[in-house]
C-alpha positions in Angstrom: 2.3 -71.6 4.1 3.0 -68.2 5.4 6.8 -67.9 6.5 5.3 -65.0 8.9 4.4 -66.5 12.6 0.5 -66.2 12.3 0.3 -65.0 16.2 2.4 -61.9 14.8 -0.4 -60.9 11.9 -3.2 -61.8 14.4 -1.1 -59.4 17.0 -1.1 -56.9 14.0 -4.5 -57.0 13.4 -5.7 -56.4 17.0 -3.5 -53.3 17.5 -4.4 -51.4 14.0 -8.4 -52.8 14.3 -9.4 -56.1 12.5 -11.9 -54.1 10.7 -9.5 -52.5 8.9 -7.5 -55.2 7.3 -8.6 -58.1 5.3 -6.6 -61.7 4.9 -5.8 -63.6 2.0 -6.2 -60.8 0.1 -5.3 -61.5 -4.2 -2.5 -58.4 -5.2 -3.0 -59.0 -9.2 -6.4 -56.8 -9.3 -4.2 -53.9 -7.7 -1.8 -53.8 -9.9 -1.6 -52.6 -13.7 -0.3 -56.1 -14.9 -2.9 -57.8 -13.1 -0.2 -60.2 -12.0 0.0 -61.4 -7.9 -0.6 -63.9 -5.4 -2.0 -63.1 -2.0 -0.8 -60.8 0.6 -1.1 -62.3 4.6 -2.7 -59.2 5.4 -3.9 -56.5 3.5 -4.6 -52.7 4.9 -5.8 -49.4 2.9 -4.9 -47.0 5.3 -6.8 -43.3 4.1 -5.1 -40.8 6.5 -1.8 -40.1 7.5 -2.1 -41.6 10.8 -3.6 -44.5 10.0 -1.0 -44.4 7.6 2.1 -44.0 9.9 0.2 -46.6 12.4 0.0 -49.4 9.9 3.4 -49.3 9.0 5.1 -48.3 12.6 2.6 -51.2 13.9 4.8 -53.9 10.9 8.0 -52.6 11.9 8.0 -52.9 15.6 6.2 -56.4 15.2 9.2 -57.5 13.1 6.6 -58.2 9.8 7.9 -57.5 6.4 5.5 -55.2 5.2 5.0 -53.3 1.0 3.9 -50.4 1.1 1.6 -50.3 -2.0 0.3 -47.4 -4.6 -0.8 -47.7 -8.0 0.6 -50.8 -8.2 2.0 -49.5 -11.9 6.1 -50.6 -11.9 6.1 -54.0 -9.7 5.8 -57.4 -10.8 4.0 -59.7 -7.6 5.3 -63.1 -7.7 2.5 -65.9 -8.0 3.1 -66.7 -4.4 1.9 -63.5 -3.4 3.3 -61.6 -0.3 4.2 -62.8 3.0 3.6 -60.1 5.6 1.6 -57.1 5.2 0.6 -55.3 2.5 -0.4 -51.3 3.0 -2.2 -49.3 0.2 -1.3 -45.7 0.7 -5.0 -44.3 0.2 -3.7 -40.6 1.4 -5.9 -38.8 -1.7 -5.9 -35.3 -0.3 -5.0 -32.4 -2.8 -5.3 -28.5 -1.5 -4.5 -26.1 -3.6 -2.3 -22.8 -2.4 -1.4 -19.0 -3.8 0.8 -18.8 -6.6 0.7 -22.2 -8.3 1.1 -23.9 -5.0 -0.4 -27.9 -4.9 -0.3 -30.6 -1.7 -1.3 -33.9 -2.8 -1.1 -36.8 -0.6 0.8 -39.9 -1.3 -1.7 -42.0 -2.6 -3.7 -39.4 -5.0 -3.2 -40.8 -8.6 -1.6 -38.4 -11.2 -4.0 -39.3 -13.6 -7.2 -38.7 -14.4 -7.4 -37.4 -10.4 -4.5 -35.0 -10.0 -3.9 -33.8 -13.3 -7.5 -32.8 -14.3 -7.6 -31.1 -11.2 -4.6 -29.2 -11.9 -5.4 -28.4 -15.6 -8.9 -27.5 -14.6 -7.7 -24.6 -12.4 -5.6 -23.7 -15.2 -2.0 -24.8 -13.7 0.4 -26.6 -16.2 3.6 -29.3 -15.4 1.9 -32.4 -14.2 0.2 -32.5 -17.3 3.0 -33.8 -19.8 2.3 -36.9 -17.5 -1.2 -37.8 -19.0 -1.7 -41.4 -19.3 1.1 -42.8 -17.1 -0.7 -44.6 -14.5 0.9 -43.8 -11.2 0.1 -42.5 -7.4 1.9 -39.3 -6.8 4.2 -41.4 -4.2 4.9 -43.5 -6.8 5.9 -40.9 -9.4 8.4 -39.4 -6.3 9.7 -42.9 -6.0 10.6 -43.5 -9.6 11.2 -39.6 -10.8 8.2 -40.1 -12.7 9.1 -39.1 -16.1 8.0 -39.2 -20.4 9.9 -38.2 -23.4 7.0 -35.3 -25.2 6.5 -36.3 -28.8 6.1 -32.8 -29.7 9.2 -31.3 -32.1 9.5 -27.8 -30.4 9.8 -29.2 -26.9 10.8 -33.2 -27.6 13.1 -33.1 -24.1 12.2 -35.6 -21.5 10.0 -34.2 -18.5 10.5 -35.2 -14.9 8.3 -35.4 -11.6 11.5 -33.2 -9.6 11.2 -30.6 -11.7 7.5 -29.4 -10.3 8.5 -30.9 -6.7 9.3 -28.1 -3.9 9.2 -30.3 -0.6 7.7 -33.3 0.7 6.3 -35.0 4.0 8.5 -38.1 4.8 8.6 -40.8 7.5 11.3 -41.9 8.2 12.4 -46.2 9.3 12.7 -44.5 12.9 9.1 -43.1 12.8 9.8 -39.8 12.4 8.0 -37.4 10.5 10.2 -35.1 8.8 9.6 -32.1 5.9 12.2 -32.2 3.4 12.9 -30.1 0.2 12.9 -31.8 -2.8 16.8 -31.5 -3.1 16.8 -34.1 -0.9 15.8 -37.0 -3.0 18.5 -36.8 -5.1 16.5 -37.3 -8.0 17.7 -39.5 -11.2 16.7 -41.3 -13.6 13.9 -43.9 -12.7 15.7 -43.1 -9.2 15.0 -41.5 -5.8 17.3 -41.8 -2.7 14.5 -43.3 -0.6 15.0 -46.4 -2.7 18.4 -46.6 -0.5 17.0 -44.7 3.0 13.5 -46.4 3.2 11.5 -43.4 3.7 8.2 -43.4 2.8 6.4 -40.4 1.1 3.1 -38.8 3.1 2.7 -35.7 0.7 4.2 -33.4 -2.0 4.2 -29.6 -2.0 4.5 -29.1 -6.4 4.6 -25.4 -7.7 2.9 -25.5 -11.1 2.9 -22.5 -13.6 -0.6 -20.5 -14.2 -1.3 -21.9 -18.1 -4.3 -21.3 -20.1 -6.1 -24.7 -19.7 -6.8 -25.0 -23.4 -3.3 -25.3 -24.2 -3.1 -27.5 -21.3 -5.7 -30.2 -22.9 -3.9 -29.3 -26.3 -0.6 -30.7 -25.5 -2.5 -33.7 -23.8 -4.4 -34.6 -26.8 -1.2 -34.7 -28.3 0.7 -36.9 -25.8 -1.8 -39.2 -25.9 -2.0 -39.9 -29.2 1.5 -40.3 -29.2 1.0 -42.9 -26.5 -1.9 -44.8 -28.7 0.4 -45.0 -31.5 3.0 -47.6 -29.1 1.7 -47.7 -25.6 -0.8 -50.5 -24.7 -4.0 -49.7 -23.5 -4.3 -51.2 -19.9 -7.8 -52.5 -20.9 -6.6 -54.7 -23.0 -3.1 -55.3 -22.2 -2.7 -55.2 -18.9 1.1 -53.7 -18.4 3.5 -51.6 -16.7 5.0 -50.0 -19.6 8.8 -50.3 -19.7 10.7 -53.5 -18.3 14.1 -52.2 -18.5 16.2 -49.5 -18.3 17.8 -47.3 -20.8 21.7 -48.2 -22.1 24.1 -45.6 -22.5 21.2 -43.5 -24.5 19.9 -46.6 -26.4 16.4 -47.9 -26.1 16.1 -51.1 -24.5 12.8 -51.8 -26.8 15.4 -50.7 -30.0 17.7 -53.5 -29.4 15.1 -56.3 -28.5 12.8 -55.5 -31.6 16.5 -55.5 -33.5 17.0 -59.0 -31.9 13.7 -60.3 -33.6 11.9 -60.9 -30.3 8.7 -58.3 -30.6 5.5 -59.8 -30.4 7.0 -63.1 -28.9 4.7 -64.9 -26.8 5.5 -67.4 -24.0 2.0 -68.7 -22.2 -0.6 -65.6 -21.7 2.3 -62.6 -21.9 3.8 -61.6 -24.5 6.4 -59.2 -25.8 4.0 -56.3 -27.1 3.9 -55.9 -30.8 4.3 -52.4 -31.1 6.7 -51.8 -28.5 9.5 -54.5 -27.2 10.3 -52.9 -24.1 6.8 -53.5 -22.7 5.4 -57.1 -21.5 1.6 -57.3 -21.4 -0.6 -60.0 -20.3 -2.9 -61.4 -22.6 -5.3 -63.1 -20.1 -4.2 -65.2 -16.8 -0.6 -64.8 -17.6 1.9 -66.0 -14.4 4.7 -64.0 -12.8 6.6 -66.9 -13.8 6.1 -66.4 -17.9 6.4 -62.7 -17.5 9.8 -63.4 -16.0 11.0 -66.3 -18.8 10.2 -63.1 -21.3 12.6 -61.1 -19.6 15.4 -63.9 -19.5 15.0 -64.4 -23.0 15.0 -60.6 -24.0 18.2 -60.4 -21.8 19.5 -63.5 -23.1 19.0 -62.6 -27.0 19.9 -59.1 -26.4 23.5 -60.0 -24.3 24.3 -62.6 -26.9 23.2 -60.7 -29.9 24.4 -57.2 -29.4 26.5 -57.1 -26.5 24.8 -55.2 -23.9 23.5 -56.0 -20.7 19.5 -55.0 -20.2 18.9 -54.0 -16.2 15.5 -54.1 -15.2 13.4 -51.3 -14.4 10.9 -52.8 -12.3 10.0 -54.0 -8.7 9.9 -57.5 -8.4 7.8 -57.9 -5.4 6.9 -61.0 -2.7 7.0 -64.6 -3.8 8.4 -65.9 -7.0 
């Protein structure tokens, strides 16, 4: 039974227009794992002020409320969500003078925002081919991939083609901020701490001849198909935990013996042990006995503590 007062959601629904949201609603087909109970109430809010209305309307009712993207780094618990759940559907992108590039919040990166960029001949965003994401979601986690390529094998991040971004704030404020702001780092941005929620992004991408563009995405994507499920058949969201002192979490679970492990329908991927997939109808709750074990084995085994990278979100 819903912990939230039902006269609250019904309130909800009244003031943002019952048309608009939908109850009950299952959370595993909006996320890459395919993995989620049911939200209370579920809104896909296309603009920026039904945006800002949906989520002002949660706060001042007192609901806890998610604000959802790609639905590409959480884990929804089987129990699903107790309150409202918003999907960001702000999928504007304008392009400006001089590599200039405003995308709303709930654009994907790819195929959407990256083809468009790389058709008009405008390189940056597309090292990130492949990485399901929304472009609030890559601000979030400082959306980032190691190229394969020799001559430029660095890892690339989302801050470094960010300029500014539209924000609101827990007080409802709408504020412009420049992307020093953020305080970008490594799978980390400061709104994780403030709660502010991403509207847009202003990027500044570098005029590149779009065949090299599609060149160096061939290549990163091969790379991925050599280790990285594909989310048709796996259903994923790529790396569970966190890097250790410059050591790859999926190095010291493989080294503990624990790659292709199964436990129900997930499993430990077989070519890379960072990543979890679910073979068909797996549970929140296997997905998390693989990441005790992993943790387990690893601490044990080796000595070092694995922190996990992802959302847990909702009910477990």
């Amino acid at each position: 039974m819903s912990l939230v007062e039902p006269s609250l959601l019904r309130r909800y629904a009244e003031l943002v227009g019952s048309d608009r949201v939908r109850w009950d609603v299952p959370l595993a087909p909006h996320t890459t794992f395919g993995i989620g109970g049911p939200a209370d109430l579920f809104h896909r809010a296309g603009t920026p002020d039904e945006f800002c209305q949906a989520v002002g309307t949660a706060r001042e009712l007192g609901i806890p409320c998610f604000v959802l993207g790609r639905g590409a780094n959480i884990l929804v618990g089987d129990r699903g969500f107790r309150g409202v759940v918003v999907r960001c559907g702000i999928s504007t992108v304008e392009f400006l003078p001089e590599g200039g590039v405003v995308a709303g919040a709930g654009l994907d990166t790819f195929p959407d925002l990256i083809n468009a960029t790389v058709a008009r001949g405008l390189g940056g965003l597309h090292h990130f081919v492949g990485i399901p994401s929304t472009v609030g979601g890559a601000v979030w986690q400082n959306l980032h991939f190691l190229s394969p390529a020799p001559e430029r094998e660095r890892t690339m991040f989302w801050e470094e083609f960010m300029e500014s971004a539209t924000v609101l704030t827990p007080e409802g404020e709408l504020r412009r901020v420049p992307a020093s702001y953020f305080r970008f780092g490594y799978d980390y941005s400061i709104i994780h701490d403030t709660g502010d929620l991403v509207l847009d992004v202003l990027l500044r991408l570098q005029p590149t001849p779009a065949e090299e563009l599609r060149r160096v995405m061939r290549e990163n994507l091969a790379w991925r198909d050599e280790s990285h499920p594909d989310l048709w058949l796996y259903p994923c969201v790529g790396s569970i935990f966190k890097k250790i002192q410059g050591i790859g979490a999926g190095r010291l679970i493989d080294e503990c013996g624990l790659k292709g492990h199964v436990h129900g329908a997930a499993g430990i991927f077989h070519k890379h042990a960072n990543i979890i997939v679910n073979h068909g109808g797996a549970t929140a709750v296997e997905v998390l006995a693989l990441i005790d074990l992993a943790r387990g084995t690893v601490a044990r085994e080796t000595g070092y503590e694995l922190e996990v990278e992802i959302s847990l979100v909702g009910e477990f």
